[in-house]
N, C-alpha and C positions, 0 to 999 in steps of 0.2 A: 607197692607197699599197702597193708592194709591198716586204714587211718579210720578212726572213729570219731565224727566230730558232732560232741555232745554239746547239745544246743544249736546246732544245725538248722532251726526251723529263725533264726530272729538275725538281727540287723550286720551284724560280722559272721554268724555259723554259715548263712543260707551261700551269699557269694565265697564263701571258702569251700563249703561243699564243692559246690559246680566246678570251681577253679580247680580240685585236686582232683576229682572226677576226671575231666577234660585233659588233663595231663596225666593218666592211663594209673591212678593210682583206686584200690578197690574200696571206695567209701561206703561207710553206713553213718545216718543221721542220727543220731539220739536224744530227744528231747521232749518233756514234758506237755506241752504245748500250753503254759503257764504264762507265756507274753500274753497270747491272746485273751487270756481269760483276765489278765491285769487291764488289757484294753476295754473291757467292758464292767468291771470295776470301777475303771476312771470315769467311764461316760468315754471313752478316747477313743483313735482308729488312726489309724495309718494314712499318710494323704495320699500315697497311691496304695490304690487296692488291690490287694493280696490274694492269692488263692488259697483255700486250702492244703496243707503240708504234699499229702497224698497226690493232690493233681499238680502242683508244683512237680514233684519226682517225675510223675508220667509225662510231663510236659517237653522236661528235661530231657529222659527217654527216647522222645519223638524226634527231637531236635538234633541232639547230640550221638542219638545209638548205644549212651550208654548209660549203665544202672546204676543207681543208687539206694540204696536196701535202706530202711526205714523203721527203726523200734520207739513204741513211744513206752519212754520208762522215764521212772524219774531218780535221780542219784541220792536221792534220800532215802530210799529204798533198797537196803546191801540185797537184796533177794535177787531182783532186778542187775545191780551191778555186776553183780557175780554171772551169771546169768548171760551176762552181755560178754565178759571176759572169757566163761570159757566157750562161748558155741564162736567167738569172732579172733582170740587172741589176736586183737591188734599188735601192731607195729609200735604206734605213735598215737597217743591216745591227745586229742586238740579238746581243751575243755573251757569252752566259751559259758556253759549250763547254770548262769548265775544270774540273780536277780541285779540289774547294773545300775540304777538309778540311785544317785545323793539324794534326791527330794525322797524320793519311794521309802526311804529307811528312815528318812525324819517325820515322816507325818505321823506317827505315834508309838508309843511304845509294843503294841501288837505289832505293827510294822518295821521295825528294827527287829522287834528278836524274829520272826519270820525271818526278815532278810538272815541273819545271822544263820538260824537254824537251817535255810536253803545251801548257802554259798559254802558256809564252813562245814556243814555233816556229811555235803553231798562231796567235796575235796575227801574228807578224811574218806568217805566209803573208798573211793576211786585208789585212793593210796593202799589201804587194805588189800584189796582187787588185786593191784599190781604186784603187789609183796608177796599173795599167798596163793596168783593166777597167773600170774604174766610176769616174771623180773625180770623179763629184759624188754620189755614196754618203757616206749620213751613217749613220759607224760608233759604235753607240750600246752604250758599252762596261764590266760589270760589274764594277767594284774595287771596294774594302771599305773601312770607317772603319778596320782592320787595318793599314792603310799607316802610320799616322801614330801609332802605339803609345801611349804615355799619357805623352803631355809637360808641363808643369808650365805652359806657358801654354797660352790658347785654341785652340781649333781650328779654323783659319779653312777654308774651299771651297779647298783643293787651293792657294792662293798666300799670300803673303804677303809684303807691304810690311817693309823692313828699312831701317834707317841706319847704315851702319855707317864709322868716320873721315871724317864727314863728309859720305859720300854716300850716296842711295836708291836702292833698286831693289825692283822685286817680281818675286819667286823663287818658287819650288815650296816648297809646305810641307815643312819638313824632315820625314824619313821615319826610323819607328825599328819596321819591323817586328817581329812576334813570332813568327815561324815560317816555315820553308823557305816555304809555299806563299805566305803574307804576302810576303815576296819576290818570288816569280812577280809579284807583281801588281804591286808598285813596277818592275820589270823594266819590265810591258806598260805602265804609265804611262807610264814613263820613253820607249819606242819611239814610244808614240805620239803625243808629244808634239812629240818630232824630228822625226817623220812630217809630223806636221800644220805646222809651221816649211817646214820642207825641200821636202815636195810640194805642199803646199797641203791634205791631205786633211782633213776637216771632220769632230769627233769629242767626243762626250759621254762623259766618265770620271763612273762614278756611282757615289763611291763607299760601298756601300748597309752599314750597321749588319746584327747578327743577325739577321735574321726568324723571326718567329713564326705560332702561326696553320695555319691547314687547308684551308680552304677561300675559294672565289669565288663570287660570284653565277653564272658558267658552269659551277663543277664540280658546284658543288649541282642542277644539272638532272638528273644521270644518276649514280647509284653506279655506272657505268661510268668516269665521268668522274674520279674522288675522284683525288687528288695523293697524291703519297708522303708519309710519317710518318716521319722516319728516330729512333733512339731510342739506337744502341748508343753506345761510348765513343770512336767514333773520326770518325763523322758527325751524329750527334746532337748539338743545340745543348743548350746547359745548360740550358733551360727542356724543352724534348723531353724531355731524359732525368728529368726534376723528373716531370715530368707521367709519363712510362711509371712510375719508383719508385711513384710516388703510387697510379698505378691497382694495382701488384703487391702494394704493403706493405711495399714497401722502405723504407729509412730515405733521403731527401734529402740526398744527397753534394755536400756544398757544398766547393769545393775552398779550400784553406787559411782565413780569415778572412771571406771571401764580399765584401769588400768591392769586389773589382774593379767597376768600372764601365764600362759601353758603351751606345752606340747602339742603339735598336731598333726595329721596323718588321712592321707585319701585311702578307702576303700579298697581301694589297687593295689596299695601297698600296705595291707593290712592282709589280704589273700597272699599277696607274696614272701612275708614274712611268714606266714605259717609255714608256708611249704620248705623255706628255707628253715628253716628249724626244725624242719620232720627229716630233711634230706642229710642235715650233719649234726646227728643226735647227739646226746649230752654222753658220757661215758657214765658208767655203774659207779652209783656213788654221786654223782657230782651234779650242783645245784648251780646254773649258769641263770643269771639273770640279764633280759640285753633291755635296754631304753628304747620303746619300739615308738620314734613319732621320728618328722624329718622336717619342721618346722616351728619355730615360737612365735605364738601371735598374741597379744590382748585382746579382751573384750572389745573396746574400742578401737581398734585397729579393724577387729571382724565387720563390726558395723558400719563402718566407714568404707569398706569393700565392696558391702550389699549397698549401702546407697549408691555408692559411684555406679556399680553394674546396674543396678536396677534404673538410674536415670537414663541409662542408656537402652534402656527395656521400655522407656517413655513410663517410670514409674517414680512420681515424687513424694519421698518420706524423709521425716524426720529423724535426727536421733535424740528419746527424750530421755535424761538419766531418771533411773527409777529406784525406789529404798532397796538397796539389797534386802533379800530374805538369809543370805546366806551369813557366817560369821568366815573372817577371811580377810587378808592384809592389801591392803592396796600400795602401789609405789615401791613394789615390792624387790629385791634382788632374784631374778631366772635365771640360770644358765646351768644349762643338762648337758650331759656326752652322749652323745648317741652314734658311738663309732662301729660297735660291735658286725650288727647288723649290714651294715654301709661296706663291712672289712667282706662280707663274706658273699657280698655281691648283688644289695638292694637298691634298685637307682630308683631314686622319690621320682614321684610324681607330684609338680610344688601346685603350689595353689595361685590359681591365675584367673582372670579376669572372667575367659573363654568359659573355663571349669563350671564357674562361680555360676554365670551366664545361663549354659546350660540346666544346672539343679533350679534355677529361679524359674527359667521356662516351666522345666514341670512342675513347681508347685501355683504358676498361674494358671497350667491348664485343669489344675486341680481344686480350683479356690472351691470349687460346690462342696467339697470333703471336710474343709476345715469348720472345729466347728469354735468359733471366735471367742466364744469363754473361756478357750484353755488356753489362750498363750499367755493371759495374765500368772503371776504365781499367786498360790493361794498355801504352799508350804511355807513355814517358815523355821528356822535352826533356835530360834528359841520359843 
């Protein structure tokens, strides 16, 4: 199949690449290379060290025997988009190509509408693309369990069955995002939906929980290979940043009570749900959304996993509750379905001690990387 996956160079594109690669399908990369220059914006870096995109692919090459083609465009650019659709007419178009950070889109008003102007123009280009280059391209597309905030009933796959005075319908899950960039992504829901109504375009919303986690059975062939670690306060997920404290001797900064809860998912099965989604594409027309995470954990739950590990790594930390920056409910009602996926043959990889173990090692053999100002948070939601 030939699969394009735009955003290809950062923390989910790079091991999906390799993974689809490897399983004999004809990948090309697309992406701007916009992480990295955010990295140096921040002052921030990856706490393992990354190669350049280019020698990443060659590396890959050498390793594996096979190619990976490589355009750096950016999807906010219809010149570019087009351009890619028609010399590639993908298959199955994997669009990871978004600025992904809650903090990143709060630290000011130039940074929300940026985020906004990336996520949602570079969607709409790719929709255009598909409509008037490619309509039978199955657009297989990155949202978040973020969409749907933490609402006090269930959390169904993207719809849900209502009655209301009398009559039924099934509607979009209601949506209560928690930050500008969580917006971009109800935004690209919401286009792509009408999209797929209006033109017929054929489109999987996956919307994927936290991930965790380091490595693939492809990256682990070559330390040229290795995926980014991101750790500071503004792209770092709360377990990342658990695990960098942990290796430094920091205290475990649990944001208010810890008990928030979400969706969560290893790296593994974040490669393997793509492909399952590329492999039994949506039909013309139709807007399927799956719940892509395979476990529910709290803050506090996460932290308590990195001490216990880390103590047995001969590493003693605290966990010290800290002001949230964020606005957000604590003591909350969670419960997500996440059967779709599970139906069509994704067996998790859970999260265990061993796992946990492992990512901590390499961020202690990494501690010279980190640089200790950034795991405090310095955004704040108001």
């Amino acid at each position: 199949m030939k699969i394009v996956v735009a955003g290809g160079d950062g923390f989910c594109g790079w091991p999906t690449a390799l993974y689809l690669s490897q399983k004999g399908h004809d990948v090309t990369i697309v992406d701007n290379l916009v992480r990295r220059e955010i990295d140096v914006e921040l002052g921030s870096n990856s706490v393992t060290p990354i190669l350049p995109l280019e020698e990443r692919v060659a590396a890959w090459k050498e390793v594996s025997g096979k190619d990976i083609a490589v355009r750096i465009a950016d999807l906010t650019d219809y010149e570019a988009v087009t351009a890619i659709f028609q010399d590639i007419q993908p298959e199955s178009f994997v669009h990871f190509a978004e600025h992904r950070s809650a903090p990143y889109s709060m630290i000011d008003r130039e940074h929300a509408i940026e985020n906004h102007r990336n996520n949602v123009e570079g969607t709409l280009n790719v929709l255009w693309a598909i409509k008037d280059l490619a309509p039978d391209c199955h657009l297989v597309k990155l949202g978040t369990m973020g969409e749907y905030g933490q609402p006090n009933i269930d959390i169904e796959e993207g719809w849900i069955e209502i009655e209301h005075k009398g009559r039924k319908d099934r509607l979009p899950f209601p949506k209560a995002p928690g930050s500008f960039y969580h917006l971009t992504k109800v935004h690209d829901s919401d286009n792509i939906m009408f999209a797929c109504r209006v033109w017929g375009v054929r489109a999987t919303d996956l919307n994927q929980g936290v991930v965790y986690g380091l490595e693939t059975d492809e990256t682990r062939l070559d330390p040229r290979l290795v995926n980014r670690f991101d750790y500071d306060a503004v792209f770092g997920t709360a377990l990342n940043r658990f695990l960098i404290q942990a290796a430094i001797g920091h205290d475990l900064t649990v944001y208010g009570n810890g008990s928030q809860t979400r969706g969560y998912l290893d790296i593994q099965d974040t490669v393997r749900c793509i492909e399952i989604a590329c492999e039994n594409p949506a039909d013309r027309g139709e807007f399927r959304v799956y719940n892509q995470f395979t476990e529910q954990f709290s803050v506090k739950d996460l932290a308590e996993k990195v001490q216990r590990v880390g103590a047995g790594l001969g590493l003693d930390v605290a966990i010290a509750p800290t002001e949230n920056p964020r606005v957000e409910k604590y003591d909350h009602y969670y419960n997500a379905v996440n059967t779709n996926l599970l139906d069509l043959g994704l067996e998790p990889h859970l999260l265990t001690d061993e796992h946990l173990a492992e990512v901590l090692e390499v961020a202690m053999h990494n501690t010279d990387r980190v640089k200790r100002e950034l795991v405090m948070p310095t955004v704040t939601w108001k």
